[in-house]
C-alpha positions as a Markdown table, in Angstrom:
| # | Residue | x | y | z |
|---|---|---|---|---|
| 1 | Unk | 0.0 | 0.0 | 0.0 |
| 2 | Unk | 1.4 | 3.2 | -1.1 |
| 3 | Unk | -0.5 | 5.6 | 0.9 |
| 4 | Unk | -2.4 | 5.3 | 4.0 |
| 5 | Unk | -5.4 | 7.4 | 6.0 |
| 6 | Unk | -5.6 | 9.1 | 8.9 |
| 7 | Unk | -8.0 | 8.5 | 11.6 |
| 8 | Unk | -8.5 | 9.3 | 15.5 |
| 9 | Unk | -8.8 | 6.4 | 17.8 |
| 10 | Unk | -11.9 | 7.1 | 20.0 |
| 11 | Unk | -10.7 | 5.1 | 23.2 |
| 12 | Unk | -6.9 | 7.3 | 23.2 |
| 13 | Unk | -8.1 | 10.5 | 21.2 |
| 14 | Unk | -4.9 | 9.8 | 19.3 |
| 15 | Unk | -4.4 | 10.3 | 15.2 |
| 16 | Unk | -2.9 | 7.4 | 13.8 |
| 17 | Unk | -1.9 | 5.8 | 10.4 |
| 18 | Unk | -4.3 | 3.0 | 9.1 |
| 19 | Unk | -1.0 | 1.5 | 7.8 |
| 20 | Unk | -1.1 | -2.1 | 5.6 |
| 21 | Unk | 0.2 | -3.7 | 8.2 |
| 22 | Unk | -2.7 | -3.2 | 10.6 |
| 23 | Unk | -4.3 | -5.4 | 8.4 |
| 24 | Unk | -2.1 | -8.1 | 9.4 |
| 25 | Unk | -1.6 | -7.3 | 13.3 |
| 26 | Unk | -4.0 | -10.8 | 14.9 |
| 27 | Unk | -6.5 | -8.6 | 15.9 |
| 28 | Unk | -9.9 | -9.5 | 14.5 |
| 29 | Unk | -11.9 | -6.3 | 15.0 |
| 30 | Unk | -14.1 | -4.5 | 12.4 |
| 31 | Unk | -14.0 | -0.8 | 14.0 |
| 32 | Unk | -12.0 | 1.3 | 12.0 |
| 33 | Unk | -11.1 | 3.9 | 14.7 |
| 34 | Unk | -10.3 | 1.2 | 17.4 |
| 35 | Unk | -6.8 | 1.3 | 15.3 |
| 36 | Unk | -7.4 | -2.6 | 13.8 |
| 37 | Unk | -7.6 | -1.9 | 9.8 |
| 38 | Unk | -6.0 | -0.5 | 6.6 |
| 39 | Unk | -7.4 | 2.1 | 5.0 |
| 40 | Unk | -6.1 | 3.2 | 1.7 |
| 41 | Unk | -5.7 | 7.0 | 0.5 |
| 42 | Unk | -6.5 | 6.6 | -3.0 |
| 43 | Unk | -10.1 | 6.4 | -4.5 |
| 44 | Unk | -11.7 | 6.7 | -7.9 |
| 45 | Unk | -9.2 | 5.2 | -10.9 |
| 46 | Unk | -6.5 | 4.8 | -8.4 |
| 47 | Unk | -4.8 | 1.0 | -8.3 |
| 48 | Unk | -5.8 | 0.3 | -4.5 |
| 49 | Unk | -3.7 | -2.5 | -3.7 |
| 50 | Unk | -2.6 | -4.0 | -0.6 |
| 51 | Unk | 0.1 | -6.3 | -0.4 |
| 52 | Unk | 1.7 | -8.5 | 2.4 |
| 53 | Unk | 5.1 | -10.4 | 3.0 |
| 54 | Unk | 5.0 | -13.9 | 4.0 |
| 55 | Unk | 9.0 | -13.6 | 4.3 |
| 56 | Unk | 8.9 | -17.4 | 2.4 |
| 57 | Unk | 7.3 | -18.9 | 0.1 |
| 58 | Unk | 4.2 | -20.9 | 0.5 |
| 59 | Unk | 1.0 | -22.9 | -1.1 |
| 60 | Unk | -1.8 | -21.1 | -0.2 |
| 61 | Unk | -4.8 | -23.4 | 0.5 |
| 62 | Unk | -7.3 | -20.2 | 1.6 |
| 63 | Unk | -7.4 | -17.0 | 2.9 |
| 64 | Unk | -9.5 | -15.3 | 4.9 |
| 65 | Unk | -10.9 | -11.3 | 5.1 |
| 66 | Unk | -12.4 | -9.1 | 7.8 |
| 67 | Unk | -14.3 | -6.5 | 6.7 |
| 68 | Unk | -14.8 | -3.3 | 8.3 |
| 69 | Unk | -18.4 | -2.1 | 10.1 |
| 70 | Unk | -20.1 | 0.7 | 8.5 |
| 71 | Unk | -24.0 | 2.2 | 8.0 |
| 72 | Unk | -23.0 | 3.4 | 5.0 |
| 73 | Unk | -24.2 | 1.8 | 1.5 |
| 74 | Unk | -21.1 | 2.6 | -0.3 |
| 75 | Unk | -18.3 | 2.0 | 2.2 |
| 76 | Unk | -19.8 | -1.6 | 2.4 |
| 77 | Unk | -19.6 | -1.4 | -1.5 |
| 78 | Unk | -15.9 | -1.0 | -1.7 |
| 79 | Unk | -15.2 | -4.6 | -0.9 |
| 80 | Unk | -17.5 | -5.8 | -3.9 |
| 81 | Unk | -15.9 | -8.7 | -6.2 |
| 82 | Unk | -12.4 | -8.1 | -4.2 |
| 83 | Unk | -9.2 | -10.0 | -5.8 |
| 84 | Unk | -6.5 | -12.1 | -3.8 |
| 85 | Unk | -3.8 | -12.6 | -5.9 |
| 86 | Unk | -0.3 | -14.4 | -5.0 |
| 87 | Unk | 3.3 | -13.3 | -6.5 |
| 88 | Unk | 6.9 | -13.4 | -6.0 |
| 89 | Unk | 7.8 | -10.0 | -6.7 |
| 90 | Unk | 7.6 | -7.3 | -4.3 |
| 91 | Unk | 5.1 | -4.3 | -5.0 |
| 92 | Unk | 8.6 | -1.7 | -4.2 |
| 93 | Unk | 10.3 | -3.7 | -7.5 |
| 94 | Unk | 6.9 | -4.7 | -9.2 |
| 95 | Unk | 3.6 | -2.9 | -8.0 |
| 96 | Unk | 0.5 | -5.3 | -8.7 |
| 97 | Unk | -1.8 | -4.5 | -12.2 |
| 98 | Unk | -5.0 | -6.3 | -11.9 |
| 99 | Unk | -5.0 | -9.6 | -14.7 |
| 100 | Unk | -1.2 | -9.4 | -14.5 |
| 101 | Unk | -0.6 | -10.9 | -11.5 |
| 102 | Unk | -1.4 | -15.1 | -10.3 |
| 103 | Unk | -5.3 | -15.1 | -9.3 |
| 104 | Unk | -6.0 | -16.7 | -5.5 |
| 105 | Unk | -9.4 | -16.4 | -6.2 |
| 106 | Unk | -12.1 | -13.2 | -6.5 |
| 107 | Unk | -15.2 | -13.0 | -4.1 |
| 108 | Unk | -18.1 | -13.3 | -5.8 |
| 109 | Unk | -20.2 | -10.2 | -5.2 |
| 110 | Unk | -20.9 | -8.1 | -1.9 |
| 111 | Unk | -18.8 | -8.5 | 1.0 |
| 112 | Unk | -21.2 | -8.4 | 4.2 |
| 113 | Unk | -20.3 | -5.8 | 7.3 |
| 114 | Unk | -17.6 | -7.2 | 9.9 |
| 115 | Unk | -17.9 | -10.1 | 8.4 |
| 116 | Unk | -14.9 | -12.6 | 7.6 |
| 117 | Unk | -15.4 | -14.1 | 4.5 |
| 118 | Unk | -13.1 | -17.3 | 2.9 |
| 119 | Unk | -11.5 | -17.4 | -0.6 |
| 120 | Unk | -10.0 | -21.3 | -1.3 |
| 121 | Unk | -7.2 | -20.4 | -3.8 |
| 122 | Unk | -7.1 | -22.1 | -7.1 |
| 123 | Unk | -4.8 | -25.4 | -5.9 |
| 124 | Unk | -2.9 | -25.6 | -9.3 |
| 125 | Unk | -0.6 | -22.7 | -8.7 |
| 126 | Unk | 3.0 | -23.3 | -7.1 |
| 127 | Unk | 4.3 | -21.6 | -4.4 |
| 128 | Unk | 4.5 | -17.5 | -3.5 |
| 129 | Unk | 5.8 | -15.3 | -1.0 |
| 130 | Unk | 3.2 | -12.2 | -1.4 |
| 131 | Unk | 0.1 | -12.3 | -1.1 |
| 132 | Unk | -1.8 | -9.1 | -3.1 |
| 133 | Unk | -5.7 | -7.7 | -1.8 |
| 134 | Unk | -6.8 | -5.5 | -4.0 |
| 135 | Unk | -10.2 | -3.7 | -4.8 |
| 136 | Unk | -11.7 | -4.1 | -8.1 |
| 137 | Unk | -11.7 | -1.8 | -10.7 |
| 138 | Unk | -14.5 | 0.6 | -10.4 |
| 139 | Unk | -15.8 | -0.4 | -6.8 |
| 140 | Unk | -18.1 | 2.0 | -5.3 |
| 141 | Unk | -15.5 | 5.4 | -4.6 |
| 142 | Unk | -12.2 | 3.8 | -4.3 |
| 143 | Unk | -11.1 | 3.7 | -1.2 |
| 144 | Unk | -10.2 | 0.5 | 0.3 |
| 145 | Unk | -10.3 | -0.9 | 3.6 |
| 146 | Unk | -9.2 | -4.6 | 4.9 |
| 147 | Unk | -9.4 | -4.7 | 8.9 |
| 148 | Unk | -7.7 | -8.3 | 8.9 |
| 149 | Unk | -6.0 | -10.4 | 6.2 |
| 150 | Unk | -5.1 | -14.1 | 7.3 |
| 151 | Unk | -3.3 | -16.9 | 4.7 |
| 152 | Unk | -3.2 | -20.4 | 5.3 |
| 153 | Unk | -1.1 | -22.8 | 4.2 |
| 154 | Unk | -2.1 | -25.8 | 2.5 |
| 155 | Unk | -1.3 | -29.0 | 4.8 |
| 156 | Unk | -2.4 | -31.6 | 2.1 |
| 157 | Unk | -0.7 | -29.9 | -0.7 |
| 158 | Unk | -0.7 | -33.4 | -3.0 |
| 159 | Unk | -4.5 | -33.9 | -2.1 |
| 160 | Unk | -7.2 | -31.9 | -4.5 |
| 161 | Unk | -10.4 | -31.9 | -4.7 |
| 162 | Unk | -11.7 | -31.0 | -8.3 |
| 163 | Unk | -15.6 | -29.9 | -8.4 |
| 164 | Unk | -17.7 | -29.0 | -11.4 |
| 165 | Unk | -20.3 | -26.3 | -12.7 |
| 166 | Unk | -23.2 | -27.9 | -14.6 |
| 167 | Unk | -23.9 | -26.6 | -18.3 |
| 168 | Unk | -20.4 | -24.2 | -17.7 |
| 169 | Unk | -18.0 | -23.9 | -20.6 |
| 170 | Unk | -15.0 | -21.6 | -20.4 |
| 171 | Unk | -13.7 | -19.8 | -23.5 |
| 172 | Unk | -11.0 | -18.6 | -25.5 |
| 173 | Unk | -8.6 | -19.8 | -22.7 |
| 174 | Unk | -8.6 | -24.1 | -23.7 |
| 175 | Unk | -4.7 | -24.7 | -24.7 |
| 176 | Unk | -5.8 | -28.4 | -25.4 |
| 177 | Unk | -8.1 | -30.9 | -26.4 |
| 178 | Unk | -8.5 | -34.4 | -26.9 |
| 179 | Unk | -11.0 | -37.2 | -26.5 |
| 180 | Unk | -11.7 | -38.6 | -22.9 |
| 181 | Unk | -15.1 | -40.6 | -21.7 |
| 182 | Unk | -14.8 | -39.3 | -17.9 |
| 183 | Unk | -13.3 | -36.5 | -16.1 |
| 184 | Unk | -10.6 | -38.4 | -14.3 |
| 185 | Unk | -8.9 | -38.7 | -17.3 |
| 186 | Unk | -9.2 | -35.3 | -17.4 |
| 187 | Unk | -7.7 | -34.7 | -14.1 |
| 188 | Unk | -4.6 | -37.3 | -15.4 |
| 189 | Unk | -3.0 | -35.5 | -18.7 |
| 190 | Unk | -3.8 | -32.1 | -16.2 |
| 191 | Unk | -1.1 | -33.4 | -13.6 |
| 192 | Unk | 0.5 | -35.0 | -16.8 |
| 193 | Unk | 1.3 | -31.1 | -18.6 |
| 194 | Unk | 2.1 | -30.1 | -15.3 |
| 195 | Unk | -0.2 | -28.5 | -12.7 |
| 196 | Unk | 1.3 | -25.2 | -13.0 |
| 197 | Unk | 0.4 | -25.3 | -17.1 |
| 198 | Unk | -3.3 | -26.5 | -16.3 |
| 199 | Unk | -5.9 | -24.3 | -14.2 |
| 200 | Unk | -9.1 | -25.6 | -15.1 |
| 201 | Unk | -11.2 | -27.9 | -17.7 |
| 202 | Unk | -14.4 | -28.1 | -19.7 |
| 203 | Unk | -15.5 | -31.9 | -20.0 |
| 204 | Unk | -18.9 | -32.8 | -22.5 |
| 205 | Unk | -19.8 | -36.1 | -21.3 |
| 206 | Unk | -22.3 | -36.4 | -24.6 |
| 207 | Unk | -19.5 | -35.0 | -27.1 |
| 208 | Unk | -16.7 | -36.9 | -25.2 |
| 209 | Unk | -14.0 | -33.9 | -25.5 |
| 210 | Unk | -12.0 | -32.7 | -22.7 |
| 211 | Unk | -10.4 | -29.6 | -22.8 |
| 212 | Unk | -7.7 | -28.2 | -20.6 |
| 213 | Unk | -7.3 | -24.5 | -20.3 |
| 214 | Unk | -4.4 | -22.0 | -18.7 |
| 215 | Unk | -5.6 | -18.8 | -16.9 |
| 216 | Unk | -2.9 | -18.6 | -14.5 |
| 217 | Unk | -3.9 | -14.4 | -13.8 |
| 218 | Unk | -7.2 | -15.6 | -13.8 |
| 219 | Unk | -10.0 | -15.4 | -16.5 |
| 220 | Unk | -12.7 | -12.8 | -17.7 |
| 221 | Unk | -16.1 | -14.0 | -16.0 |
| 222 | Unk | -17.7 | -13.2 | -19.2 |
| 223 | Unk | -16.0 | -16.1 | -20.8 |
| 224 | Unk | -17.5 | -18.7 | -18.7 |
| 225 | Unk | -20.7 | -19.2 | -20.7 |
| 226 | Unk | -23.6 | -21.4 | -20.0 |
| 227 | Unk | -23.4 | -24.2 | -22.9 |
| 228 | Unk | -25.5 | -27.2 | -21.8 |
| 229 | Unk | -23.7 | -30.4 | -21.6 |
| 230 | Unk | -20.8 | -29.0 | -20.8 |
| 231 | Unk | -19.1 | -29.2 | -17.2 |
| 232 | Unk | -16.4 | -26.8 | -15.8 |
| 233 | Unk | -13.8 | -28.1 | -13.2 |
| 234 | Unk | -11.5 | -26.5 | -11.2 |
| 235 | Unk | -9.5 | -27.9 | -8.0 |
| 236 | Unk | -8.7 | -26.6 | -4.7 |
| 237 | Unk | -6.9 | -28.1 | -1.5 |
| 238 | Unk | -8.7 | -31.0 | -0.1 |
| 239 | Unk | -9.3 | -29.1 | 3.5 |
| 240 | Unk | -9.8 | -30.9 | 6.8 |
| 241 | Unk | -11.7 | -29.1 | 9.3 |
| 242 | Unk | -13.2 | -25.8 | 9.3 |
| 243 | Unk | -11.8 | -22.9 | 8.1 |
């Protein structure tokens, strides 16, 4: 985070920096001016990006997101359709450009108030050492606030679990195709190219036609069409326990 906001806390009276790394300090609390969150000082067009050293690398299995109390419509907005992304270069050599970076995953829609909300990251990609929040382009006014960011690491990280979207095909991203009469095999030439070449497939069970695709930064939600008879699969870890 390039910039931060100022705030007063109302139990010392004191100003203070929302700073990125409140957003990493253990404490789970959603009250701003208790001195617990980040708070960016960019809005509109600016990037709004947030990153955080693991000091190592690491497979992420999920990460988890406080958000930040409000009353107000659009503050609550400014979390909508938030990215995680995952990288090895540091934001001082290399600062994050949305699409350009490897995609955790993106939270599908509104993100409730004080609420801690999971994102399973895709469980092809290798291992990172930063991990990226960053708002979405053209969320509510800009400004973007995380009051907690945790990452955990995946503890089964040779155990998947591939699960499928009915009548889901995605486009212009399929980098190979071939014939294939059940998903597992699938699954095999996946592992086969390489996990880190493979994100995803589209499998017709009718059609018998697998195809693999490769969206390492993460795809354009437009191009995951409904197309009966097709199936989409992507993995993540195989998680024991509750997040």
């Amino acid at each position: 985070m390039n910039s931060t906001y100022k705030k007063q806390n109302t139990l010392t009276l004191r100003e203070f920096d929302m700073s990125a790394g409140l957003m990493v300090d253990g404490v789970r609390d959603p009250t701003p001016r208790h001195g617990h969150c980040a708070h960016t000082n960019q809005s509109l067009t600016d990037p709004n990006w947030i990153q955080v050293d693991m000091e190592r690398e690491y497979q992420v299995d999920y990460v988890a997101l406080l958000s930040r109390d409000t009353i107000s419509e659009y503050v609550r907005l400014r979390l909508s359709n938030f990215i995680i992304g995952l990288t090895s270069s540091s934001a001082a050599v290399e600062p994050p450009i949305r699409g350009q970076y490897p995609l955790c995953a993106t939270y599908p829609g509104d993100v409730p108030v004080a609420s801690r909300v999971i994102l399973q990251c895709n469980a092809n990609l290798p291992a990172y050492r930063y991990i990226i929040a960053h708002q979405a382009a053209g969320a509510s006014d800009g400004y973007f606030s995380v009051c907690e960011l945790e990452a955990y690491e995946a503890l089964l990280a040779t155990e998947k679990m591939w699960t499928s979207k009915n009548n889901q095909q995605l486009l212009n991203y399929i980098f190979m195709e071939f014939e294939a009469d059940r998903p597992s095999l699938c699954v095999g030439q996946c592992m086969k190219v390489g996990a880190y070449n493979c994100d995803s497939f589209n499998f017709n069970y009718l059609l018998r036609i697998c195809q693999l695709n490769q969206h390492r930064n993460g795809f354009l939600i437009g191009n995951l069409v409904t197309e009966p008879g097709w199936t989409f699969w992507n993995a993540t870890y195989a998680h024991i326990g509750s997040f």
